[in-house]
N, C-alpha and C positions, 0 to 999 in steps of 0.2 A: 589114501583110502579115507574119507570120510564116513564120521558118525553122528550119530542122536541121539542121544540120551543113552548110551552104550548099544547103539543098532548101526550095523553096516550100512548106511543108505543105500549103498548100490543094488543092495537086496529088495528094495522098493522098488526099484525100477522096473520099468513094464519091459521087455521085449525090445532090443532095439529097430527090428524093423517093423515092430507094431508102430516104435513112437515118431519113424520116420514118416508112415503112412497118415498118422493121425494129424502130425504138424503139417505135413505138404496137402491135408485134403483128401488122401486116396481113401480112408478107413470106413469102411462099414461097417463098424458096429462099436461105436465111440463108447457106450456106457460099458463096455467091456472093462477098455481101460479106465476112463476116467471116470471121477465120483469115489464114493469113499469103497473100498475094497479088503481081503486080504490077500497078501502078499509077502513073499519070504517071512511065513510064519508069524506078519503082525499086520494091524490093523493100519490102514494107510491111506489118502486122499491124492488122487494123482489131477492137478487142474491143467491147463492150456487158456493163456490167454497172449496172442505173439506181439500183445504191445509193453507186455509186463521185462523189467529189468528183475528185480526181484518180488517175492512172493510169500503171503502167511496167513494159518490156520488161525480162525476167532473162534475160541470157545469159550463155553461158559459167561462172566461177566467181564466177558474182554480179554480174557488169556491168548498173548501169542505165540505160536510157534514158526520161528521161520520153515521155509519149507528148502527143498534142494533143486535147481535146475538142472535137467539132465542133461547130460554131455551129448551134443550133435543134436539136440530138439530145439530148439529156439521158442521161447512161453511157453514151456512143458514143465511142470514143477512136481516136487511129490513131496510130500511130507508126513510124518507118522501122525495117528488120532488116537487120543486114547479109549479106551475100550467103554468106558463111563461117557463120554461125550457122547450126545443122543442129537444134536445141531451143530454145526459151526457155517460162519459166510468165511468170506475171502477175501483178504487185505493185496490188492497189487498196489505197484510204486512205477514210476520209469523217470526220466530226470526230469519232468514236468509236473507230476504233484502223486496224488494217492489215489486209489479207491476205494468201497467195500462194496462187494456184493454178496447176494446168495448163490451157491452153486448149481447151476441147473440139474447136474448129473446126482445131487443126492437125491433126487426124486424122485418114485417109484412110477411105472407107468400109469396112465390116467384111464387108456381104454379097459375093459372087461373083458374075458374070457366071450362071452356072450357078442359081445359089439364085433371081436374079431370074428368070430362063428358066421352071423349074418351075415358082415360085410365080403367074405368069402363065398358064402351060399348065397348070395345076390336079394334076400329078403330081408333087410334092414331099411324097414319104411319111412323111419325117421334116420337115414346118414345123418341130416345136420345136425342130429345132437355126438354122436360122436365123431364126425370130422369138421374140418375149419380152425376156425379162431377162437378159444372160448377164453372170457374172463371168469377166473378159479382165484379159491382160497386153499391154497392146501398145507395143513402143518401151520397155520396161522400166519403163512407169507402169501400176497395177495400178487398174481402175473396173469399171464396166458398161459393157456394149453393150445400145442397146435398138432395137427392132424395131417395126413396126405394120402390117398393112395398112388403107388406107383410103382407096381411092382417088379420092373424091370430096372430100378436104379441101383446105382453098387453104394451110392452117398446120395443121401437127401439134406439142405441143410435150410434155418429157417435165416432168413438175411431182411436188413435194413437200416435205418440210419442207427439204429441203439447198438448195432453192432460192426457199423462201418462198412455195412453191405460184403462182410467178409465171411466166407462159405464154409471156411476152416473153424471159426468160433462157436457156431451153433450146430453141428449135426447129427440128427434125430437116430431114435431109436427105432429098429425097424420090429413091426411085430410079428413074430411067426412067416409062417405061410398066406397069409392075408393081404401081402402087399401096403399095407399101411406100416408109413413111419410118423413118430410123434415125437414130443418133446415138451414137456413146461419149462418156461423162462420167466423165474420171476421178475417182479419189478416191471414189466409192463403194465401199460393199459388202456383204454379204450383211445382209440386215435394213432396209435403206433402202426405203420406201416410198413411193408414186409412185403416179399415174395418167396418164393423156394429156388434153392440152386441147386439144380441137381447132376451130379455124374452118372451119364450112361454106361452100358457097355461097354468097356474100349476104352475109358476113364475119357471122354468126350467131355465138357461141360458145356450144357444147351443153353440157352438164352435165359433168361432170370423167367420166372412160371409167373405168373396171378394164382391166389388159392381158387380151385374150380367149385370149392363150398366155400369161397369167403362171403362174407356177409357185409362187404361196404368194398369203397373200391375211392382212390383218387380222380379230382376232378380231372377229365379228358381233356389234352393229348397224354397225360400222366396216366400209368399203366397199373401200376402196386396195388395191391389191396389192402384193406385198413381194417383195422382189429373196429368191431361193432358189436354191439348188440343184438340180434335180432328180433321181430316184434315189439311187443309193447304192454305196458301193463296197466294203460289208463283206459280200455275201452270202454263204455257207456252204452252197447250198441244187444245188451241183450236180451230184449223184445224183438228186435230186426234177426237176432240168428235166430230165434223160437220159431218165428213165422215165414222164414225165408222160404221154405218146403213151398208153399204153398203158393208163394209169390213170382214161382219159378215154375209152374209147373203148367202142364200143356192148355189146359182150362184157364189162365192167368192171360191177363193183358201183360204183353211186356211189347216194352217199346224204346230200342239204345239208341241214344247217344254217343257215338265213337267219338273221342279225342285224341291228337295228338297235346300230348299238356306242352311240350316245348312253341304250340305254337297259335295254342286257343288266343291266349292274350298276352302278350309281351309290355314288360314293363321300361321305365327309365326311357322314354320314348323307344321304343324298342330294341333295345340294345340288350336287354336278359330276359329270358323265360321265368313266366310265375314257379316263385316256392310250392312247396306241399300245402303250406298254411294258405298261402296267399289263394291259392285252388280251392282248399275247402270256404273262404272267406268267399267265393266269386261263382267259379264252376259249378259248385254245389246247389248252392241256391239257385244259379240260373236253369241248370237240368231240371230241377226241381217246378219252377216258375212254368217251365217250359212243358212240363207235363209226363215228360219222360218218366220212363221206370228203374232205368237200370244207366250206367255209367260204361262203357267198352272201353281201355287204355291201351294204347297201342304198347306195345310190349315196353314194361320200364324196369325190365332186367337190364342193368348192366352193359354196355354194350362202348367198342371205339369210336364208331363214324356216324357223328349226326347223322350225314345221310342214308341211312340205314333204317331210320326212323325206330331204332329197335328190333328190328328183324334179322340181325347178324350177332347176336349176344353174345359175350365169354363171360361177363357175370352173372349166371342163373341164378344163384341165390342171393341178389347184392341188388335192392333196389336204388336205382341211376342215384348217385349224389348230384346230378345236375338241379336237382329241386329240393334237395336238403336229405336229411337224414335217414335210415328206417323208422326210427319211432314218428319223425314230421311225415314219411308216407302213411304209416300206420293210422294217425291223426286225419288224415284225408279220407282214407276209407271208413274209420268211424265217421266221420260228418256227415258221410253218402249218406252211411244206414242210417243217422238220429233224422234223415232230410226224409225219411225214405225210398232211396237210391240202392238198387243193388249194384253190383261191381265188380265187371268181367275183366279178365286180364291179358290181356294175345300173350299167349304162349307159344315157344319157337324150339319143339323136339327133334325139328328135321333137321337141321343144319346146323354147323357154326364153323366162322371166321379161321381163314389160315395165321392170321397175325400169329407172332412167336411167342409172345407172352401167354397163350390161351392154351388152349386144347390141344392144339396140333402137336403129333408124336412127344407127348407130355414126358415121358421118361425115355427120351431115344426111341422110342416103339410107337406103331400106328397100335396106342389104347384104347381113343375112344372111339378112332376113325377105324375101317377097312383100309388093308395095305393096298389092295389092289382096285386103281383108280376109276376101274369100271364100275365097283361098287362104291366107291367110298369120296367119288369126288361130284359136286354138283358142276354143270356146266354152264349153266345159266347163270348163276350167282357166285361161281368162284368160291366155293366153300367146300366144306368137307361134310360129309353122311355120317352118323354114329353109326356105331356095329351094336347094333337092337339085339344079335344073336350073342354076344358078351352079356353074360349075366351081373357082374357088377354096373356095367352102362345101362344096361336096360332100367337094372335098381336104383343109381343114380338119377335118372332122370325121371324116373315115376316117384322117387322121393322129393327132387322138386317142386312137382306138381302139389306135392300131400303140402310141402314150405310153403308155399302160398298161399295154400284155404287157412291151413292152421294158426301158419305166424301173422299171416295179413287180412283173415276172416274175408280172403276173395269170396267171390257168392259163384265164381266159375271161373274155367279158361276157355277162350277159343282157340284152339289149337288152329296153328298156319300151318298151310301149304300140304295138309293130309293128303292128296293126290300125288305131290311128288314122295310119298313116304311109305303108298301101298304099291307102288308099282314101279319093277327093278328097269325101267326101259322108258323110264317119266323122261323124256324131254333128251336122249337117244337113238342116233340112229344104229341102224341093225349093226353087229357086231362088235358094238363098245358097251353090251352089258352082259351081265350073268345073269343065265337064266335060274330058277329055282332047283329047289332036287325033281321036281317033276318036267323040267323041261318048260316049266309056265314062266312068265311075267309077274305074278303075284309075289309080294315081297311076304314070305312068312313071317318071319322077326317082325316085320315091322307089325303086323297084321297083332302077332302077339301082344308086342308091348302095346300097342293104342286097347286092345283090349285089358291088359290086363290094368294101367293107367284108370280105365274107366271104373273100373270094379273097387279098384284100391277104393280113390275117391269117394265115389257115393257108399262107400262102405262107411267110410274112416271119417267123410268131413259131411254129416245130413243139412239138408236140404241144400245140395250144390246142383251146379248144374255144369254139364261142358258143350262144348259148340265146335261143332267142326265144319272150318273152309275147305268143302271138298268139293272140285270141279268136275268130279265124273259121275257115270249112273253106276259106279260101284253101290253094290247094295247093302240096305241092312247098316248103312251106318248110324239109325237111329234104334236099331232093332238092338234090343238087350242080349250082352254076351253068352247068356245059357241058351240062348234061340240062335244062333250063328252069327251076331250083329257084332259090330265094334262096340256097341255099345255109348253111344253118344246120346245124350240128350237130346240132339238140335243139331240140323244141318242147314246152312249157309244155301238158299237156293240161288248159283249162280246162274243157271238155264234163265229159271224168270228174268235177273237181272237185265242179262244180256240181249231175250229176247224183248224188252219192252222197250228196254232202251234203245233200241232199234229203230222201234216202233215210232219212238218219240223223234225220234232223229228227220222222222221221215216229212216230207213239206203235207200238209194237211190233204191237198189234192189227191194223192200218191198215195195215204195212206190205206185206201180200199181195195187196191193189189197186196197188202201186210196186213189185214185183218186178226187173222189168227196167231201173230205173234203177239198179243196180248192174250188168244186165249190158250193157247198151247200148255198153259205151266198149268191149267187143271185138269188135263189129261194125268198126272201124277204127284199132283198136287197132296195127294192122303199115301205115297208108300214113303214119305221121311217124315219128321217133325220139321217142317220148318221153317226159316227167316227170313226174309224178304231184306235182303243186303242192298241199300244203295253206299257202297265203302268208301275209305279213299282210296284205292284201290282203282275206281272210275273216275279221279278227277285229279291225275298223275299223268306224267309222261305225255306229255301233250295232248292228252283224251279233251283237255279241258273241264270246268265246271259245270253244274248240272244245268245251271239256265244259261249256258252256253251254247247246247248242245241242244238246244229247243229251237225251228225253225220261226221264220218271220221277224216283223221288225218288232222292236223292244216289248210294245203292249202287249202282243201275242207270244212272245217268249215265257213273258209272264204267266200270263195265261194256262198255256201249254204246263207249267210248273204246277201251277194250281192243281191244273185238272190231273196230273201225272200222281200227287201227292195224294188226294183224294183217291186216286185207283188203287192206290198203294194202299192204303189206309181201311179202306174198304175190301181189299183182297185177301184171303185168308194167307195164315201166316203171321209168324209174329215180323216186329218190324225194327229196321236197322238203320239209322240214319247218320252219314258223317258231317263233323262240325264245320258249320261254314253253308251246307245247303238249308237249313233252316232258315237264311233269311236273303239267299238268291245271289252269294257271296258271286260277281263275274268271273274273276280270276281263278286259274288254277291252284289249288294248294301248292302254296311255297312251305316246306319244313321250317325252313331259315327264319320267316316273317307270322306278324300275327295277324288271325282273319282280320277282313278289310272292316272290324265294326263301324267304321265311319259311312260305311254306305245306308245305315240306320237312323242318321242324322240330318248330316250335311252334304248329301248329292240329290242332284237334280229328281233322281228318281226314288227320294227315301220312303215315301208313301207306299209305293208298291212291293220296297223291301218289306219293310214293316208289316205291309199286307201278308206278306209269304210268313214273317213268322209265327205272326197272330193266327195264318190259319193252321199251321203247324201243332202250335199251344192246343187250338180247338180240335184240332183231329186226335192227338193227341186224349185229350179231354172227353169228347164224346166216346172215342173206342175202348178206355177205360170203365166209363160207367156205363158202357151197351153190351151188356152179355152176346149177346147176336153175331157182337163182332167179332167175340174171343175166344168165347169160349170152348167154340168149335173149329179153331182155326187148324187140327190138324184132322180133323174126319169129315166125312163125305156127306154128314147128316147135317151141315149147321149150312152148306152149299145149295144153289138150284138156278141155274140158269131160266130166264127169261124171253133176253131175247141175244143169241149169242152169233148169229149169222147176217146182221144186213152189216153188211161190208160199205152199200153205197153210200148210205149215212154216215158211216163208222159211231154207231153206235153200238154199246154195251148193255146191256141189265142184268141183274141178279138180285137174288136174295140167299140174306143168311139169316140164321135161326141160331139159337142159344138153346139150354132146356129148353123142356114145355112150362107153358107159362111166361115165359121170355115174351118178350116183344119181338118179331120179328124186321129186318131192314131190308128196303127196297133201295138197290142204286141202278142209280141211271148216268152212262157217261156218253157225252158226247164229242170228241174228238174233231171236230173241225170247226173251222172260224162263223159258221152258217146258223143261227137262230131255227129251232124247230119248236113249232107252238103245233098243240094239238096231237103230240107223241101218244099213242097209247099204249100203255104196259097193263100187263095183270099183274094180280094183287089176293094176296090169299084173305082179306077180309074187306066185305065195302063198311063204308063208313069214314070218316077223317082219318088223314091220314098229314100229321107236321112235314113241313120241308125240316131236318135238323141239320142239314147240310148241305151247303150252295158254296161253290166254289165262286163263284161270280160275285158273291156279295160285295157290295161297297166295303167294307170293313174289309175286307183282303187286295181292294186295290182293283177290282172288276167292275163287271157296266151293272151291277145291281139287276140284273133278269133274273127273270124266275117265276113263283107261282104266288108270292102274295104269302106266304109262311106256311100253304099249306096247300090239300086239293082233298076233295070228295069222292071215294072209290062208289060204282054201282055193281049192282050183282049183274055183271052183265060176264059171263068166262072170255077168260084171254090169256093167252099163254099158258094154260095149261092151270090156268087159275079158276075162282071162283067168282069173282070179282075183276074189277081192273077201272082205270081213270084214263083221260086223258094229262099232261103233262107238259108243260114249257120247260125245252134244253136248251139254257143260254151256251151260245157258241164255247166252245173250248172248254168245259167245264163237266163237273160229277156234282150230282145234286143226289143225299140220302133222304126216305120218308120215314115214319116210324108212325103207326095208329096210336091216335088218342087216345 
């Protein structure tokens, strides 16, 4: 029988089949046992560490007490503390040297009464301040706190190199009824890498996790995630949040830039994608140069497979380490806004990746996914559907949304693939889906969260804005949630895309049997807010590039680009452009490579690139400072056709309008390779009226046709006008007027 200080030891001892469960991994509820306690009527420290030979209490200024190993636990030690010791760490030994550490288990939990509440009731806006990775001081020792929910595990444990990636040394406390387990470890800190181990039902143990709120993540094919910071606290950027409202809003010119960053500009002769820094030093300024308003990134959550481009994510709150850090993303997004650049983010709530490390049956259970694969598996993408109708998932992922206005001051998301998200039967044939409780196709849940997503947002983070890529005439997605709407911002007009590009497709000849697929998108052009998307999206999967996809030989391709850019430009709706079609890039987007900017330079045809960007910059440029062209870009009063039926010519006209007082714009396009001199349009006032837009110009790489910089209206009525001129339409081209 062993004693201590006149104490039985055995009397310390916990339970022998508690302390068999604890050593072998099985225990759920470690801080039971271990950490300081009482037991057989004294004050007592029960540790576990199974590399330890023997083991001892530091208290005070160094006071030791050995401690006693339990019989059949192997690193299971216990030793008495005295009732005045308010600290002690933990001296182990083994025949290779010493250690000290602090005990993780004398530390009280970190979550609030409050944090378990919400995270329960599914209204905890801000998750990532209470779960993930955080760096804490607590009791004057500096580590991590970590966080999980999973409320089907019997053991959660936190693992990595600091602790030999072994499942038995760290395992967390679980709180309550909330599903969430924690744990402080000190002695951590920023850069330490970890996953969760966790035993299911059945005492299974699943594949090492990723934290699903970790805030950083190792470079890819590496899985772990990594103790970070999130956000940043050097921003500069606050006159750009003051006025962002306004900069965003339906009356606003706005005009993106989509980037993929891994593949804008490649450095090291192309062997690495630009830093966060290296972007704000290059991309920033060039959007800027470029005329643009706002920045698009294609998702830079976290994510395994390049080619994914971001679209399959497991790290939603972990901007990519492929370009450096959070605080160097954060760095990037200020630069936008000091440039002023706002800064969209593709956001991905529909789907994500089966990989074992992520999401999939997180604790042995389908938790964030649907069990049944009618609902919960995609078929097109190999991925799994969140369960919207789970009220911690729903909150999970609407608390993402709020992490990135907040931590990363995004100015919005565009949410992907909202079509596969409202509708339980998206891309299904009959009898592999669940209908709703009424028997419909409408996904409720899903219906709910994107509304309720919206509302948080423009509640919580002012002057944002969100975007949704929706492929259908589902309605009201730009219509506010207290009116029936999802409540979006901005919706992605893929009908226009698809029908002009059609259009454009077509040999010039041919194009006056396709007439009205250019003008079809104003038949509904005023029931969304929206964006005139040319994406990457269009210039994937063998669709080819945009001046690919332009008929005739090269001059005319060009051309054709010109004049396509200009319709765009000139067509209400805000505008969307991916990188690379700015300066007539041939090739397909390759992810892997960076756009071809040598075709700016040094190829045969760099004049006519050059022409395409500069006129970009200019469109750009003039629909910024033309009210006419924006400010009415989502109501029927800034619109009015001219002349919208001669199909033989394939010509176009119109005018838009701004306020009163506004200058009004006359466009004229015309669509085939054919010189027309002596065109007559109306014109709501005679008098001079500027060319301020010639797609033909020399400067863009065209034959220089046109009008001489400008034309004289008469009061003579035409189209519906009071006035009207005649007009020279250089072949292939969109020429704007504006009165002097």
């Amino acid at each position: 029988m062993s004693r201590s200080a006149g104490i039985r030891v055995e009397s310390l001892f916990p339970p022998r089949e508690a302390a068999l469960a604890l050593v072998e991994g099985r225990h759920g509820d470690p801080f039971a046992l271990l950490g300081p306690h009482e037991r057989g009527g004294r004050r007592c420290v029960t540790a576990f560490d199974p590399g330890a030979e023997a083991m001892w209490l530091v208290t005070g200024r160094g006071t030791l007490t050995e401690m006693t190993a339990v019989p059949g636990a192997p690193g299971l030690f216990v030793g008495p503390l005295s009732p005045r010791a308010r600290r002690y760490r933990l001296r182990g030994a083994n025949a290779h040297g010493t250690w000290e550490i602090e005990d993780p288990y004398r530390f009280g939990p970190v979550l609030g009464e409050m944090d378990e509440y919400l995270i329960a009731e599914g209204t905890h806006l801000r998750l990532w301040h209470a779960l993930g990775a955080h760096l804490r001081e607590i009791d004057g020792v500096k580590g991590v706190s970590f966080a999980v929910w999973a409320p089907n595990a019997e053991r959660v444990s936190v693992v990595g190199d600091f602790n030999l990636w072994d499942g038995r040394r760290h395992p967390m406390r679980r709180r309550g009824g909330s599903g969430v387990w924690e744990i402080f470890i000190p002695g951590l800190a920023e850069g330490a890498v970890y996953k969760y181990e966790i035993r299911a039902r059945g005492g299974a143990i699943l594949p090492l996790k990723a934290d699903p709120v970790g805030f950083g993540a190792e470079h890819p094919p590496a899985t772990a995630s990594v103790v970070r910071r999130p956000g940043w606290d050097g921003w500069q950027d606050g006159r750009w949040m003051q006025e962002r409202g306004a900069r965003q809003s339906v009356d606003a010119p706005i005009s993106i830039y989509e980037v993929h960053l891994g593949s804008w500009r490649r450095a090291d002769e192309g062997r690495r994608p630009l830093s966060y820094l290296e972007l704000a030093e290059t991309l920033v300024p060039y959007a800027a140069e470029m005329g643009f308003t706002h920045l698009e990134l294609l998702p830079v959550s976290e994510h395994p497979f390049d080619g994914s481009w971001g679209y399959q994510p497991i790290g939603l709150y972990a901007p990519t380490i492929r370009h450096g850090t959070p605080q160097e993303f954060a760095a990037l997004v200020d630069a936008a806004h000091r440039a002023g650049l706002g800064v969209i983010l593709d956001w991905v709530p529909g789907h994500f990746p089966t990989d074992v490390h992520g999401l999939a049956r997180f604790d042995g259970t389908a938790l964030y996914e649907h069990e049944d694969p009618r609902e919960g598996f995609h078929r097109d993408w190999n991925t799994l559907i969140y369960n919207y109708g789970r009220v911690e998932v729903a909150n999970y992922l609407v608390s993402n949304a709020l992490y990135w206005l907040e931590e990363y001051h995004a100015d919005g998301l565009r949410v992907d693939a909202v079509a596969s998200m409202l509708y339980r039967d998206y891309s299904r044939p009959p009898g592999e889906w669940i209908p709703n409780r009424d028997g419909g196709r409408e996904n409720y849940e899903a219906i709910a969260f994107l509304q309720r997503t919206n509302t948080v947002c423009y509640r919580e983070a002012p002057g944002i804005a969100t975007w949704a890529e929706e492929s259908t005439a589902w309605p009201g997605v730009t219509r506010a949630v207290d009116h029936g709407g999802l409540g979006f911002g901005y919706k992605w007009n893929m009908g226009w895309m698809n029908d002009t590009l059609r259009y454009m497709a077509h040999e010039p000849i041919h194009r006056r049997f396709h007439h009205h697929d250019m003008t079809f998108g104003l038949t509904y052009a005023w029931s969304e807010n929206y964006v005139l998307p040319l994406s990457h999206d269009e210039v994937v999967h063998g669709k080819g590039s945009l001046i690919a996809k332009m008929p005739g030989p090269d001059p005319d391709k060009f051309a054709n680009l010109r004049a396509y850019f200009g319709f765009m430009w000139a067509h209400p709706g805000k505008k969307l452009l991916f990188m690379g079609g700015e300066f007539a890039q041939w090739a397909e987007w390759d992810h892997a490579r960076s756009l071809d900017w040598h075709l700016l330079e040094d190829s045969p045809q760099a004049h006519l690139h050059r022409g395409v960007q500069r006129l970009v910059r200019d469109l750009n440029t003039l629909y910024r400072a033309t009210p006419a062209l924006h400010v009415h870009d989502t109501r029927p009063q800034g619109f009015r056709w001219l002349e919208v039926n001669d199909a033989e010519n394939s010509v176009y006209a119109w005018l838009r309008f701004g306020q009163p007082g506004d200058a009004p714009v006359a466009v004229v396009a015309n669509f085939t390779p054919v010189e027309r001199v002596g065109y007559r349009i109306g014109l709501p006032r005679a008098g001079r009226w500027r060319e301020v837009m010639n797609t033909d110009a020399a400067i863009y790489g065209g034959g220089n046709r046109g009008n001489m910089g400008g034309v004289t209206a008469e009061e003579r009525p035409w189209h519906d006008q009071p006035a009207s001129t005649v007009v020279t339409l250089p072949p292939l081209s969109v020429i704007m007027l504006m009165p002097e």
